[in-house]
Jmol script that loads the backbone (N, CA, C; Angstrom):
load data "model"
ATOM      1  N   UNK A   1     -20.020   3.744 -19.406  1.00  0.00           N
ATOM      2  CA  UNK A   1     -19.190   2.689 -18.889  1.00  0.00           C
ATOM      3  C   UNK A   1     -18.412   3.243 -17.676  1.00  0.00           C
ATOM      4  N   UNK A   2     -18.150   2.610 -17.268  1.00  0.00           N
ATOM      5  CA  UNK A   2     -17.737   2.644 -15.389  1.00  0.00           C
ATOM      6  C   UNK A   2     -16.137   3.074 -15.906  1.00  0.00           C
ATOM      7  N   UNK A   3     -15.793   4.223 -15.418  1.00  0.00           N
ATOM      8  CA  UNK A   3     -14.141   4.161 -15.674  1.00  0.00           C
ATOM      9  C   UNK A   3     -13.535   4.429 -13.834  1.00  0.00           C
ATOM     10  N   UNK A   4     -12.352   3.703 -13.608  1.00  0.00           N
ATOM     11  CA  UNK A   4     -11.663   2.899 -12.631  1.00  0.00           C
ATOM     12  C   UNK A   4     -10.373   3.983 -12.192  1.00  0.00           C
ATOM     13  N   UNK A   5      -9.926   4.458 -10.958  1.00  0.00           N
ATOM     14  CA  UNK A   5      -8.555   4.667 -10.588  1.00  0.00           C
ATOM     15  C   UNK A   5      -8.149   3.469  -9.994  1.00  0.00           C
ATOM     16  N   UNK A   6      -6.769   3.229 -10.104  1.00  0.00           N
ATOM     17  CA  UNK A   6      -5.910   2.148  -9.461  1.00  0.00           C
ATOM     18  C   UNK A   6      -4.692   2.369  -8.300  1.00  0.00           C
ATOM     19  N   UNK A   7      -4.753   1.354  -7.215  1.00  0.00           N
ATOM     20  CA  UNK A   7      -3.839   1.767  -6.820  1.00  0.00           C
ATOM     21  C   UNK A   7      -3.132   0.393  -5.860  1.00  0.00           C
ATOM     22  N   UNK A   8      -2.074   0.477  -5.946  1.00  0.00           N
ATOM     23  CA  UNK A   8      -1.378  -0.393  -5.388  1.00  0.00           C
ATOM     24  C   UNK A   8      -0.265  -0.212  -3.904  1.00  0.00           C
ATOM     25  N   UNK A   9      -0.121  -0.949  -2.954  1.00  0.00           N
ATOM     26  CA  UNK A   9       0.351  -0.790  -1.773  1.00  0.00           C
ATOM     27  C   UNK A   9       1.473  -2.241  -1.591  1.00  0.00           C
ATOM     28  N   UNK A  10       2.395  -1.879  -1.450  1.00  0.00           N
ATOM     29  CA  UNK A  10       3.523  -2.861  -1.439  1.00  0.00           C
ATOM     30  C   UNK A  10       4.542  -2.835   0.075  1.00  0.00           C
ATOM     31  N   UNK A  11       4.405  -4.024   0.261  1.00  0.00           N
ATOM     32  CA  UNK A  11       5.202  -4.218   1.914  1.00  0.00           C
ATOM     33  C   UNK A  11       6.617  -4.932   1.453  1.00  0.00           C
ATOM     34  N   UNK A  12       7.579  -4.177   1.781  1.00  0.00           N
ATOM     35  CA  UNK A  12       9.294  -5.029   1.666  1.00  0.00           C
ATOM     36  C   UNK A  12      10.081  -4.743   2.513  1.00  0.00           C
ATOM     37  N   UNK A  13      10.593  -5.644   2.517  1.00  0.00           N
ATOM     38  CA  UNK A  13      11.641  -5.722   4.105  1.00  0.00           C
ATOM     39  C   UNK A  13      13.029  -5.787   3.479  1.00  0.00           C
ATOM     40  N   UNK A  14      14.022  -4.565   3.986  1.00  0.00           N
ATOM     41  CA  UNK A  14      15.639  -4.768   3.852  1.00  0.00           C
ATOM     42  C   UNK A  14      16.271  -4.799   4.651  1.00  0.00           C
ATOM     43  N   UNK A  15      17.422  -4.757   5.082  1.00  0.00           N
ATOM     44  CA  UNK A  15      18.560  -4.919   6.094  1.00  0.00           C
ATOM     45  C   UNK A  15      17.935  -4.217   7.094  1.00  0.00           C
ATOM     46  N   UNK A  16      17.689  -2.685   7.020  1.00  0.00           N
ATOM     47  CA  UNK A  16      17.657  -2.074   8.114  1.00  0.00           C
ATOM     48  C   UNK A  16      15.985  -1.157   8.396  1.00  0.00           C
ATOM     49  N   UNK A  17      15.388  -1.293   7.363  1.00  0.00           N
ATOM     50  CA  UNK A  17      14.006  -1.030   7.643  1.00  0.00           C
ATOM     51  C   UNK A  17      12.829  -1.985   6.316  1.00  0.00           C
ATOM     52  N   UNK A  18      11.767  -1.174   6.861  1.00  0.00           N
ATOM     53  CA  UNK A  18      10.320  -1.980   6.025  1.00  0.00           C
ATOM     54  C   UNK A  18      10.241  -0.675   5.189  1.00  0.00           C
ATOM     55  N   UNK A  19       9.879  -1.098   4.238  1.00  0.00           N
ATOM     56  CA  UNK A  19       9.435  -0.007   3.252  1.00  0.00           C
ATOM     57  C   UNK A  19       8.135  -0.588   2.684  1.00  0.00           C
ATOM     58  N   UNK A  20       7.324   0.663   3.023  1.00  0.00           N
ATOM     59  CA  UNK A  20       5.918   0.953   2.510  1.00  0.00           C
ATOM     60  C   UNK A  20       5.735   1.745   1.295  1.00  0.00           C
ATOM     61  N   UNK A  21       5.417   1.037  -0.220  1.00  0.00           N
ATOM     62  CA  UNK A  21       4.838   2.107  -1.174  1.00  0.00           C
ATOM     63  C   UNK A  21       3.738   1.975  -1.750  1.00  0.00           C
ATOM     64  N   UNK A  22       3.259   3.336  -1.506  1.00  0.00           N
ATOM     65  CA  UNK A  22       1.684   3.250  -2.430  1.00  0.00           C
ATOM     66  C   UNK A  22       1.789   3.697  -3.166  1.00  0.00           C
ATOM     67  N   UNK A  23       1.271   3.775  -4.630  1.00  0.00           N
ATOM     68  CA  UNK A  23       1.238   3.840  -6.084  1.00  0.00           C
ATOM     69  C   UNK A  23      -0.520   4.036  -6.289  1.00  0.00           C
ATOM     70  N   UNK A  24      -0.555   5.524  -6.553  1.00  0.00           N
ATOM     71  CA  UNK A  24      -1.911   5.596  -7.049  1.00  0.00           C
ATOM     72  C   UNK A  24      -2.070   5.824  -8.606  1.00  0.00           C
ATOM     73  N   UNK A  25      -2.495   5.129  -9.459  1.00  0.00           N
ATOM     74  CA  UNK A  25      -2.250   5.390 -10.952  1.00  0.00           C
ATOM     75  C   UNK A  25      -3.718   6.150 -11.572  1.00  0.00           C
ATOM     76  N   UNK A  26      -3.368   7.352 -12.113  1.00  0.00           N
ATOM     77  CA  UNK A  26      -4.140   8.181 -12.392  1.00  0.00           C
ATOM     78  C   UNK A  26      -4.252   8.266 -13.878  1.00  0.00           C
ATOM     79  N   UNK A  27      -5.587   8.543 -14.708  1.00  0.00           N
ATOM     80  CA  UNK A  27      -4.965   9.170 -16.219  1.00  0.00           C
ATOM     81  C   UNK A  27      -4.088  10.328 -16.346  1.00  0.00           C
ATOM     82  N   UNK A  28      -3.625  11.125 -15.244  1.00  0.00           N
ATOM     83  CA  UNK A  28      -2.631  11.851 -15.303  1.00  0.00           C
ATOM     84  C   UNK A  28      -1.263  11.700 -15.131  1.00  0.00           C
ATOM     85  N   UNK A  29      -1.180  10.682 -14.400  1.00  0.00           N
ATOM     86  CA  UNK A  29      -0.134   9.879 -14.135  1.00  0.00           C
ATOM     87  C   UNK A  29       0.165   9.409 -12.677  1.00  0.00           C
ATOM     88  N   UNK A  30       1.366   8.714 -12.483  1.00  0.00           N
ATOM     89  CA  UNK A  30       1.213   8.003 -10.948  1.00  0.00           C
ATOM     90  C   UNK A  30       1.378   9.071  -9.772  1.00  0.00           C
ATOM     91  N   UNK A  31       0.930   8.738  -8.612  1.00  0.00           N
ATOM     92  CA  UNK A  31       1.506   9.667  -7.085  1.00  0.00           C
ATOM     93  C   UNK A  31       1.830   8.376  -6.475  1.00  0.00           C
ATOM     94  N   UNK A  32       3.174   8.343  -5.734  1.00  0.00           N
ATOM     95  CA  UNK A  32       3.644   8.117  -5.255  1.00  0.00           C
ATOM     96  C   UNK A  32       3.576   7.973  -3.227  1.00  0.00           C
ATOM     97  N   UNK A  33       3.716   7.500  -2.494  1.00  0.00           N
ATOM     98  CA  UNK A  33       4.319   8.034  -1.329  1.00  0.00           C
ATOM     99  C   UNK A  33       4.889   6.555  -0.752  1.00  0.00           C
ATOM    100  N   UNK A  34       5.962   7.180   0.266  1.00  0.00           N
ATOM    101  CA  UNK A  34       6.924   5.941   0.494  1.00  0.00           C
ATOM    102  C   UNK A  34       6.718   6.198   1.956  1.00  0.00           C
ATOM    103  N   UNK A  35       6.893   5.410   2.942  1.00  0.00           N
ATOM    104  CA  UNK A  35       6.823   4.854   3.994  1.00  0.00           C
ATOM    105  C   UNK A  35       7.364   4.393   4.697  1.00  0.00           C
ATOM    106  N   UNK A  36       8.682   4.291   5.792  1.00  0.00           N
ATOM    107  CA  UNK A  36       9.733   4.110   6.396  1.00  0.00           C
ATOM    108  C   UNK A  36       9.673   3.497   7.631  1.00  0.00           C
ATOM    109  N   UNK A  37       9.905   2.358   7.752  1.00  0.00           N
ATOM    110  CA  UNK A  37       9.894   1.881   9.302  1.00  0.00           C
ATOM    111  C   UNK A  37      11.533   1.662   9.826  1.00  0.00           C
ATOM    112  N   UNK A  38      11.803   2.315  10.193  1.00  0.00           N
ATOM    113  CA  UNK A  38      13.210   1.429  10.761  1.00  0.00           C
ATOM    114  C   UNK A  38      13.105   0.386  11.391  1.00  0.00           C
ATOM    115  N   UNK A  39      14.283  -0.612  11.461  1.00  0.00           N
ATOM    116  CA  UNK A  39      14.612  -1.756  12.245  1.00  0.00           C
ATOM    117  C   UNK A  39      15.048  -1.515  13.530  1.00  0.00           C
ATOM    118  N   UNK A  40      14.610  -2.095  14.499  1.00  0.00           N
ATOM    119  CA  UNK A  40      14.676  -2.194  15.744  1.00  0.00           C
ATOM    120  C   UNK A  40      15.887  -2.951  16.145  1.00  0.00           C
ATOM    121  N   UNK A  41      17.114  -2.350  16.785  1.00  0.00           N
ATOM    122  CA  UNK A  41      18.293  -3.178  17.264  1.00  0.00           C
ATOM    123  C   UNK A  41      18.053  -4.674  17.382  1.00  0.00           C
ATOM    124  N   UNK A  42      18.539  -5.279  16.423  1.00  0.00           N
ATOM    125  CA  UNK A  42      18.456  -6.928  16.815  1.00  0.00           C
ATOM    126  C   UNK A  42      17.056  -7.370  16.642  1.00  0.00           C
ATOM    127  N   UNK A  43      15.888  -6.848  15.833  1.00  0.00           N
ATOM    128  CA  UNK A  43      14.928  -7.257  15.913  1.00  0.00           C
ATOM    129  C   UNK A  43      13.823  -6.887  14.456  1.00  0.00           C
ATOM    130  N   UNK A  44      14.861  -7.702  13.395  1.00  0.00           N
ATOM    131  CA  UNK A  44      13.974  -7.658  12.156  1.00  0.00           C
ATOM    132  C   UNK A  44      12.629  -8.017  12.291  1.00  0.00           C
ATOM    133  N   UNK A  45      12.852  -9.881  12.279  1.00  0.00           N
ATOM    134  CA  UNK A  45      11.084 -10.011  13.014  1.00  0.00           C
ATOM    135  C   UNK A  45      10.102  -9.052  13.190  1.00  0.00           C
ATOM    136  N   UNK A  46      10.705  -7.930  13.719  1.00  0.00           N
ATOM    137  CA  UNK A  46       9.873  -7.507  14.625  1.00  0.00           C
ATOM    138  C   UNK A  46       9.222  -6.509  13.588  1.00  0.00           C
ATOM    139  N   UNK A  47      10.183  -5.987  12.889  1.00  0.00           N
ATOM    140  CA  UNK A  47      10.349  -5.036  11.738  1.00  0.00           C
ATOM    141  C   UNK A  47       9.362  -5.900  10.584  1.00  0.00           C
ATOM    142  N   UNK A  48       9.416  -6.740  10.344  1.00  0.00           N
ATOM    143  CA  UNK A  48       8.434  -7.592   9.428  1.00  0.00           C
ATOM    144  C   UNK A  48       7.169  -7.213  10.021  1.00  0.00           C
ATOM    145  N   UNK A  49       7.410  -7.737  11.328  1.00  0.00           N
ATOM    146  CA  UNK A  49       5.619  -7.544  11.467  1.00  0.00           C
ATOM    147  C   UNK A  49       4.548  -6.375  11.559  1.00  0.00           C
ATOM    148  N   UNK A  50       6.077  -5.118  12.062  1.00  0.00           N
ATOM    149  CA  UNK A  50       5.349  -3.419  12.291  1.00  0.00           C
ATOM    150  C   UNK A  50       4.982  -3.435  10.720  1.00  0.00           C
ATOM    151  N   UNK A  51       5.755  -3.588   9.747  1.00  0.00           N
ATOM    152  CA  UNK A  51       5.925  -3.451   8.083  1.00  0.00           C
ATOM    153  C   UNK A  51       4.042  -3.779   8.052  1.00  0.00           C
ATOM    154  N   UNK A  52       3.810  -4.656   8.139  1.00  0.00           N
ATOM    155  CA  UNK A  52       3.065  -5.529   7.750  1.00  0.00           C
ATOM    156  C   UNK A  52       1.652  -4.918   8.322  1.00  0.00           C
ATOM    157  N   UNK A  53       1.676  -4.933   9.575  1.00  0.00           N
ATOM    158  CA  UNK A  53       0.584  -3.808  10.610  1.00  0.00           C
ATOM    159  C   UNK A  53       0.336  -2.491   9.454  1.00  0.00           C
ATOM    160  N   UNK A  54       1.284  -1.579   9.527  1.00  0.00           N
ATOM    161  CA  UNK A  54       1.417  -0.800   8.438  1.00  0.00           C
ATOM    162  C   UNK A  54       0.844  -0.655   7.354  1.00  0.00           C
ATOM    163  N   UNK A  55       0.982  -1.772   6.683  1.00  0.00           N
ATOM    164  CA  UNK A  55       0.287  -2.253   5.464  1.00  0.00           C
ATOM    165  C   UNK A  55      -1.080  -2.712   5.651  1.00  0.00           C
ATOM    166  N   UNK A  56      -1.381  -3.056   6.501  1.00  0.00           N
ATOM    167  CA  UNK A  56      -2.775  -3.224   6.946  1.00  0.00           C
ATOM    168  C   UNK A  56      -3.761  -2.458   7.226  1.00  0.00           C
ATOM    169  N   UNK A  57      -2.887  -1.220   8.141  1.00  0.00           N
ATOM    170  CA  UNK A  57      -3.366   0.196   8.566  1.00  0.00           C
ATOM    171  C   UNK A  57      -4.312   0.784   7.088  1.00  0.00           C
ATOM    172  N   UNK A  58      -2.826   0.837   6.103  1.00  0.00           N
ATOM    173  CA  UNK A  58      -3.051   1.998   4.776  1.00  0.00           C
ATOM    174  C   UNK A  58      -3.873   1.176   4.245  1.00  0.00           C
ATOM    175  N   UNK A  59      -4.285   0.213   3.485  1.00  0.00           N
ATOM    176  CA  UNK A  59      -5.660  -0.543   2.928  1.00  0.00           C
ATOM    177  C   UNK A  59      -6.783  -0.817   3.670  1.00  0.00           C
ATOM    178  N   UNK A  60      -6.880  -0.513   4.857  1.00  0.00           N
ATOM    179  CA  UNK A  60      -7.920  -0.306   5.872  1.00  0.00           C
ATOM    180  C   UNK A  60      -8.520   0.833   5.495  1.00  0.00           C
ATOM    181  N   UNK A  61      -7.432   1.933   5.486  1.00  0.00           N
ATOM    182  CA  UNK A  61      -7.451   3.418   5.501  1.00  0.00           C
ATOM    183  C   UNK A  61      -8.408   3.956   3.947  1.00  0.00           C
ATOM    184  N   UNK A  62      -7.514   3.212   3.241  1.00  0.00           N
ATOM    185  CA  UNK A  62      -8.478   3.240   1.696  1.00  0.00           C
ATOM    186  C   UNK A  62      -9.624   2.614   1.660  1.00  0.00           C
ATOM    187  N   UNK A  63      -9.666   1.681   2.113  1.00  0.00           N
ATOM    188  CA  UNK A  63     -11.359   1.107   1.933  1.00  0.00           C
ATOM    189  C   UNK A  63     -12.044   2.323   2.603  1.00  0.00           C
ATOM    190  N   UNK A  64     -11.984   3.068   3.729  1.00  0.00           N
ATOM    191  CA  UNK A  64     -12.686   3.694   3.928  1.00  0.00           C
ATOM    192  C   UNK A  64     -12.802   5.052   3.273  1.00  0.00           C
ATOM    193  N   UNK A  65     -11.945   4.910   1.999  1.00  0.00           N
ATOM    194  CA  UNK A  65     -12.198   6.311   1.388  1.00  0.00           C
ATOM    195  C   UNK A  65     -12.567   5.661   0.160  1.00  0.00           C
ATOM    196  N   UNK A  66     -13.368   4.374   0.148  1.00  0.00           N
ATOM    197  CA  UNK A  66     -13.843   4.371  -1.365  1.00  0.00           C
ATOM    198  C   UNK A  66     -13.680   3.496  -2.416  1.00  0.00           C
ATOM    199  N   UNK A  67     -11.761   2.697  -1.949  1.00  0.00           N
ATOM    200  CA  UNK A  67     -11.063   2.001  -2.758  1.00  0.00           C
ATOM    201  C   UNK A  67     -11.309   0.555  -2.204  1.00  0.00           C
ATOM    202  N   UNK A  68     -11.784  -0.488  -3.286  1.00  0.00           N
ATOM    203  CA  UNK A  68     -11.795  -1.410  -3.076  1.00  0.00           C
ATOM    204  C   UNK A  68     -10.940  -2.965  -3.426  1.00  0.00           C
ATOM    205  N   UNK A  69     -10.595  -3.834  -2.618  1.00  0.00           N
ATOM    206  CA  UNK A  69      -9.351  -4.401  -2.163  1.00  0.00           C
ATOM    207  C   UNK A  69      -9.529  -5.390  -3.671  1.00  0.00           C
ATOM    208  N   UNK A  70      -8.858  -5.859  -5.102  1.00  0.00           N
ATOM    209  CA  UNK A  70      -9.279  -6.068  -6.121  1.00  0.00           C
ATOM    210  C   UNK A  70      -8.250  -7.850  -6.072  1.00  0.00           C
ATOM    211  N   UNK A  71      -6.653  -7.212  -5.165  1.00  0.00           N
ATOM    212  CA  UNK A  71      -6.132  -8.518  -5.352  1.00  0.00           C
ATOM    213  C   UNK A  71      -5.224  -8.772  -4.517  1.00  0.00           C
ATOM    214  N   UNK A  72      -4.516  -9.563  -4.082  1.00  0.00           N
ATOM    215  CA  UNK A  72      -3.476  -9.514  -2.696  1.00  0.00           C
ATOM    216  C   UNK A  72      -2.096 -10.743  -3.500  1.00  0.00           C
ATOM    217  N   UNK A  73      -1.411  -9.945  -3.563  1.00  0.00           N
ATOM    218  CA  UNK A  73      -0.278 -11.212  -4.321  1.00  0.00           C
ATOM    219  C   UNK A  73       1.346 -10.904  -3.090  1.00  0.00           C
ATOM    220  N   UNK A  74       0.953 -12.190  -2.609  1.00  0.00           N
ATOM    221  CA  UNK A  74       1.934 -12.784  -2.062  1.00  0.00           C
ATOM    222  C   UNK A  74       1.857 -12.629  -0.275  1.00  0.00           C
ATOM    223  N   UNK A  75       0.832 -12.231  -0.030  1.00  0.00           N
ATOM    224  CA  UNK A  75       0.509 -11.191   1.239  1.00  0.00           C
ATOM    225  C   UNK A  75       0.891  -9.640   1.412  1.00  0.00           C
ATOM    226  N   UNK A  76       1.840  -9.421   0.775  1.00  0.00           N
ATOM    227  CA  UNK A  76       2.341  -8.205   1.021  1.00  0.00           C
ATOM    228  C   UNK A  76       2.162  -7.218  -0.418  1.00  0.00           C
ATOM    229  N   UNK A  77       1.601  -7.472  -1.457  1.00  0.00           N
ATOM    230  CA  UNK A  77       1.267  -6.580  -2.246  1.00  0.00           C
ATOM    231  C   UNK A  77      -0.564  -6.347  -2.888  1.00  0.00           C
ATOM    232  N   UNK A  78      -1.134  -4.979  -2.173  1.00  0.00           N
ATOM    233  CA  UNK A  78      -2.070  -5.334  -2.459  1.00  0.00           C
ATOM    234  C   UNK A  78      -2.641  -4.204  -3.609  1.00  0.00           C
ATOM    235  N   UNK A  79      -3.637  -4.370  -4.449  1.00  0.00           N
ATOM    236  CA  UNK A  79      -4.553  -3.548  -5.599  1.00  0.00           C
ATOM    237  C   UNK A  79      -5.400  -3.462  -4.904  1.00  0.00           C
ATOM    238  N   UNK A  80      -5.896  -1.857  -5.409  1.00  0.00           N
ATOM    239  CA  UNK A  80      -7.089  -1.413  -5.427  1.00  0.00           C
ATOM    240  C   UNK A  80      -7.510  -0.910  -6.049  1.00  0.00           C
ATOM    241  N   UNK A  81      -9.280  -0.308  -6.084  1.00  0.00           N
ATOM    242  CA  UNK A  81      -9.781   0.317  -7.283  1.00  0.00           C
ATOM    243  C   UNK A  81     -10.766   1.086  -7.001  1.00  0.00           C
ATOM    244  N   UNK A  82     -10.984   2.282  -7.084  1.00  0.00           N
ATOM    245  CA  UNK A  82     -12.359   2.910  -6.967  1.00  0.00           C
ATOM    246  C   UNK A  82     -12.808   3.644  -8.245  1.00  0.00           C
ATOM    247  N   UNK A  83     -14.151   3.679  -8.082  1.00  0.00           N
ATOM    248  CA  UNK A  83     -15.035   4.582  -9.745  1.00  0.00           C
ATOM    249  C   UNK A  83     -14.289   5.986  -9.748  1.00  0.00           C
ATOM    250  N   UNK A  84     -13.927   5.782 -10.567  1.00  0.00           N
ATOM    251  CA  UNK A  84     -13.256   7.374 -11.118  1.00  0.00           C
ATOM    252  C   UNK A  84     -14.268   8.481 -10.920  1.00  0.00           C
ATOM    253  N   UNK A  85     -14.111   9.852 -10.408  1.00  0.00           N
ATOM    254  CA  UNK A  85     -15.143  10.664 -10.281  1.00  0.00           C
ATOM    255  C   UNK A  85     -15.269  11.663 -11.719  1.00  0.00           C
ATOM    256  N   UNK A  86     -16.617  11.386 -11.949  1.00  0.00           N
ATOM    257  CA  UNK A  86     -16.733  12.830 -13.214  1.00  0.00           C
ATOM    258  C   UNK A  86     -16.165  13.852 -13.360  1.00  0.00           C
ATOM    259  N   UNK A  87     -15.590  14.443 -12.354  1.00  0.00           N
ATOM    260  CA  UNK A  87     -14.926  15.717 -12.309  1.00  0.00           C
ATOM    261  C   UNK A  87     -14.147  15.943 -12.763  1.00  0.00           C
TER     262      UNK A  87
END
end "model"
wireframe off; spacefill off
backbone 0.3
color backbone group
């Protein structure tokens, strides 16, 4: 039977920057990494949309290593999944 890693990529916007986190869930347990955009003087907008580019970049980035795009909830949070390796 096919066994699965998971991983999830989340786009959020606060006062003063975008925060990017990916969540890779392992049978060993999760890895983490966080992602920092600052806000641009007077220009959240703008900060939404680098956020978002961003987020587009890193699930781009994973498909090409394997992980495939499983669900997208809300636009800004997405799953993925690739075959676990034998090793």
């Amino acid at each position: 039977m096919q066994k699965w890693e998971y991983c999830e990529v989340d786009a959020r916007y606060g006062d003063i920057a975008g925060i990017i986190t990916v969540v890779f869930h392992k049978p060993t347990g999760a890895d983490t990494q966080k992602y920092e955009l600052r806000k641009r003087t007077g220009m959240f907008r703008q900060t939404i949309e680098d956020t978002d580019e961003k987020a587009r970049e890193i699930v781009a980035q994973l498909g090409l290593e394997g992980w495939e795009l499983v669900n997208v909830e809300g636009g800004r949070m997405f799953r993925l999944k690739r075959p676990l390796s034998n090793s």
